[in-house]
C-alpha positions, 0 to 999 in steps of 0.5 A: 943338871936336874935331878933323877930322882924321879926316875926308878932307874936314877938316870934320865934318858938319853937320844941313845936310849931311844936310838937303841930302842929303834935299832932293837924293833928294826932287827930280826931280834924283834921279828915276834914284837907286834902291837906293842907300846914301849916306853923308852923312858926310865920308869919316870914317876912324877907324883905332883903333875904341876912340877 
């Protein structure tokens, strides 16, 4: 298994995260979320693109 160490959080993420994510905007808890960009991914940083 490859490493996370590119990730802020030190996981990769999973179906499950994006799913929650998807749940979350669908629900009435996100009734106020409009024109938003939200990235479901660990706060990936990569400092060399080619890799």
């Amino acid at each position: 298994m490859a490493e996370a160490s590119g990730t802020s959080m030190g996981r990769f993420v999973e179906g499950q995260d994006i799913a929650d994510m998807a749940v979350f905007l669908a629900s009435d808890a996100a009734r106020l979320v409009s024109g938003q960009v939200i990235a479901v991914d660990g706060h990936t940083v990569n400092p060399d693109p080619k890799v």
